[in-house]
C-alpha positions in Angstrom: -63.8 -54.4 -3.5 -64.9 -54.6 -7.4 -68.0 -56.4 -6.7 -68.9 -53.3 -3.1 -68.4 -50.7 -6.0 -70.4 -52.7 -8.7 -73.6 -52.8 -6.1 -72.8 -49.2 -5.0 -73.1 -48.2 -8.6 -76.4 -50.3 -8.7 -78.1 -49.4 -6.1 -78.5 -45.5 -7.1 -80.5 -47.3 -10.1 -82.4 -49.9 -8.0 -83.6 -47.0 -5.5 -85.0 -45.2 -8.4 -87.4 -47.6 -10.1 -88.5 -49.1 -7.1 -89.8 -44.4 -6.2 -91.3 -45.3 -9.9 -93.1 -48.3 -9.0 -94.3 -46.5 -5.7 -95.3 -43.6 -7.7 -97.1 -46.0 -10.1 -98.6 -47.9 -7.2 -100.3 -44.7 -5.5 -101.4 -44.1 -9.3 -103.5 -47.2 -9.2 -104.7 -47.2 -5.7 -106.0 -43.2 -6.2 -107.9 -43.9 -9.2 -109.3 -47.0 -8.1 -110.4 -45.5 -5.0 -111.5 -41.8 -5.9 -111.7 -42.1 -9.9 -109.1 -40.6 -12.4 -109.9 -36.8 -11.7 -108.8 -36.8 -8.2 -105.5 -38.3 -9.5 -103.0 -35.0 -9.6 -99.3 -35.0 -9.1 -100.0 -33.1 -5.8 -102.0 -36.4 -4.5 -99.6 -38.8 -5.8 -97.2 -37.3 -3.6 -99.3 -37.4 -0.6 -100.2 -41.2 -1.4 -96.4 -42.2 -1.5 -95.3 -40.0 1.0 -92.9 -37.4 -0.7 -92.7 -34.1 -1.8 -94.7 -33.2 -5.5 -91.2 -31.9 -6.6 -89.7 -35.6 -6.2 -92.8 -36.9 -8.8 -91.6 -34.3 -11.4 -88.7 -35.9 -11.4 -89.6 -39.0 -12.7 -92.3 -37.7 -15.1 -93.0 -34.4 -16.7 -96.7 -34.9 -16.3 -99.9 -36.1 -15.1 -100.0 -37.7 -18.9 -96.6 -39.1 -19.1 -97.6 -40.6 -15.6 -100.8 -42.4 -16.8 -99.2 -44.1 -19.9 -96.8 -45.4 -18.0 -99.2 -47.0 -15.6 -101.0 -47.9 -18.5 -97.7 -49.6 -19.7 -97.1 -51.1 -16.6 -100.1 -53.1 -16.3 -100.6 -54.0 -20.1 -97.3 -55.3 -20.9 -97.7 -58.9 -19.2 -100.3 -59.4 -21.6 -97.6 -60.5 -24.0 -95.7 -63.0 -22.5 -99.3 -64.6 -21.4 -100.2 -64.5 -24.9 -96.3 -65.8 -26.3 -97.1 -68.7 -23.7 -100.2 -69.0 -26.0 -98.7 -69.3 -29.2 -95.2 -71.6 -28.3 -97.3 -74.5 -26.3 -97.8 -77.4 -28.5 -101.1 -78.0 -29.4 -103.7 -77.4 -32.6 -103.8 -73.9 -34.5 -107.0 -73.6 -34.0 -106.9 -74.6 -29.5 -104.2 -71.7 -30.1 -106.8 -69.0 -30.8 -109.8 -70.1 -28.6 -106.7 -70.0 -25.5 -105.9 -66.7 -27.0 -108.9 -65.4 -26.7 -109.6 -67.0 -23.2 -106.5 -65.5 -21.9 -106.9 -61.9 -23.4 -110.5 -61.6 -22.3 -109.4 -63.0 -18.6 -106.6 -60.5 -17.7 -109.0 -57.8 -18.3 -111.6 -59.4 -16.2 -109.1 -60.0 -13.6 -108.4 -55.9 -13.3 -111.4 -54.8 -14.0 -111.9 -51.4 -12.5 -108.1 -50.4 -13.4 -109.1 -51.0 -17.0 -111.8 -49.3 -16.8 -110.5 -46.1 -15.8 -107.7 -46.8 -18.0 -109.3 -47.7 -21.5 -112.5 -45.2 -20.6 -111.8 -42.3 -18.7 -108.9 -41.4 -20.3 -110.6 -41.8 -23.8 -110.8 -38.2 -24.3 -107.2 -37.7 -23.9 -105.8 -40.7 -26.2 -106.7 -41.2 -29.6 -107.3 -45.1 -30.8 -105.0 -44.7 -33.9 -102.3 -44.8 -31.3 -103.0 -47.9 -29.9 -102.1 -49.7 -33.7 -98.7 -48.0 -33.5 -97.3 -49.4 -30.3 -95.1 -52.4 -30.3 -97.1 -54.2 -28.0 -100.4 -54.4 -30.6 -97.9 -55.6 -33.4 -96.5 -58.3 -30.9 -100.0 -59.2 -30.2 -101.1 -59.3 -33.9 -97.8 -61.0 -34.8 -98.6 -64.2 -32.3 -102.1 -64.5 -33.9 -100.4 -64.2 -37.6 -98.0 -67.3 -36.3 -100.7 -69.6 -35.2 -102.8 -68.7 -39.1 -100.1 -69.6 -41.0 -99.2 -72.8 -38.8 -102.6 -73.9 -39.5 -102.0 -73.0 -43.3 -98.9 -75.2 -43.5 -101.1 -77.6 -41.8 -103.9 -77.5 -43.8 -106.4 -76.9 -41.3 -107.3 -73.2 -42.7 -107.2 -72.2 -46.0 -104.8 -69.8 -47.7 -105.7 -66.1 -46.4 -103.3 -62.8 -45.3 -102.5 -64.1 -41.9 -101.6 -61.1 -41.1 -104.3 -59.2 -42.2 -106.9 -61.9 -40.3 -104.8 -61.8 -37.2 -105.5 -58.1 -36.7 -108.9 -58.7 -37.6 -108.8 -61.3 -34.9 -106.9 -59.3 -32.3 -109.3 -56.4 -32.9 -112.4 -58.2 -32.3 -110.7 -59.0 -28.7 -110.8 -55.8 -27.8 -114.3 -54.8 -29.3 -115.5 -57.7 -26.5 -112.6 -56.6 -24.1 -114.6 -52.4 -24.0 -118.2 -54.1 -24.3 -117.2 -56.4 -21.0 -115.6 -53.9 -19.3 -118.9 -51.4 -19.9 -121.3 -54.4 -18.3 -121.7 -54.6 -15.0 -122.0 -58.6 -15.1 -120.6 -59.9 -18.1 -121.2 -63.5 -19.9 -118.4 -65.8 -18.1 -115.2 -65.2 -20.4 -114.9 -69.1 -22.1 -118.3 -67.9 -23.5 -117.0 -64.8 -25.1 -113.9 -66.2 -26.2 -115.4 -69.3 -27.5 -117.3 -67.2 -29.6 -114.7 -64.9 -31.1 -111.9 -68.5 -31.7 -115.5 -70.5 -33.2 -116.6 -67.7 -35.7 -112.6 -66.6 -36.8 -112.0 -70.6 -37.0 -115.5 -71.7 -38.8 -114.1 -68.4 -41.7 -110.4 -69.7 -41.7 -111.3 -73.7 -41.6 -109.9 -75.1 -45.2 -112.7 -76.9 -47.4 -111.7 -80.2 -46.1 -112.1 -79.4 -42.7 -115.3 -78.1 -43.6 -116.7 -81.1 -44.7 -115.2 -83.3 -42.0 -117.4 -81.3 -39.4 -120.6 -81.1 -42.1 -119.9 -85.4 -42.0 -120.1 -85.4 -37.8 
């Protein structure tokens, strides 16, 4: 009997977010076909299959609506990234895989980013991107792979911190110019670019003259 109430009480919950996902599905699938301005509440509703009132009820707004989307399909960038940073390899492997990884799950969803990171440009300011605790997780693993090569010896002593947004930052300068393009360079070429420059700055004067003696 305890456990018939326990899923009774659940299932009131598990009802609801799986109408959010299916609002947030239709989301995607409107803008990708018809481009963000065709995206209204009233259409979301036809795309799921429910009344327009039943979308208000889960968001206040065509805004609140987008950033969860957004959300929605940026968040799995961390954990692909923390599996970046925990595997056991070299500082430096850390940051060309962290840039390879980045730069591919925007090339993997590249008309949804598109819309997402440029038509909506007008409506959302880029400060608020540095405030969001996803950016500080992102700038955080970058930080922890400097300062294990600093304990290491491998860089030299710099704000890891301060280099990893620096680092995360040029990610997403490449990330808008490759999402602009219609054929972009393959991504190992981007993100060997980005790891080789940030690792040639950060490489301590010992590694420096082991690669000048090669």
């Amino acid at each position: 009997m305890t456990r018939r109430i326990a899923v009774a009480a659940e299932s009131p919950n598990l009802w609801e977010s799986h109408k959010r996902q299916s609002i947030q599905d239709a989301v995607i699938r409107l803008m990708c076909r018809e481009g963000l301005q065709n995206v209204t509440m009233e259409r979301v509703a036809q795309e799921v299959g429910i009344a327009k009132g039943t979308v208000y009820l889960h968001y206040r707004d065509k805004q609140q609506l987008l950033e969860e989307v957004k959300d929605a399909a940026l968040d799995p960038l961390v954990e692909r990234i923390a599996e970046v940073v925990s595997a056991s390899s070299a500082p430096e492997r850390k940051l060309l895989a962290y840039a390879l990884r980045y730069l591919t799950y925007f090339d993997d969803s590249r008309d949804l980013f598109r819309i997402l990171l440029y038509e909506r440009q007008m409506t959302r300011t880029t400060s608020k991107r540095y405030q969001t605790g996803r950016y500080r997780k992102l700038v955080e693993f970058a930080a922890a792979a400097i300062r294990e090569g600093i304990r290491g010896g491998e860089f030299r002593h710099v704000d890891a911190h301060l280099v990893a947004a620096m680092f995360v930052d040029s990610i997403v300068a490449i990330v808008n110019q490759r999402l602009l393009i219609d054929k972009p360079a393959p991504v190992e070429d981007d993100a060997g670019l980005i790891a080789e420059i940030f690792i040639r700055g950060l490489a301590a004067e010992s590694t420096q003259r082991r690669r000048s003696a090669k």
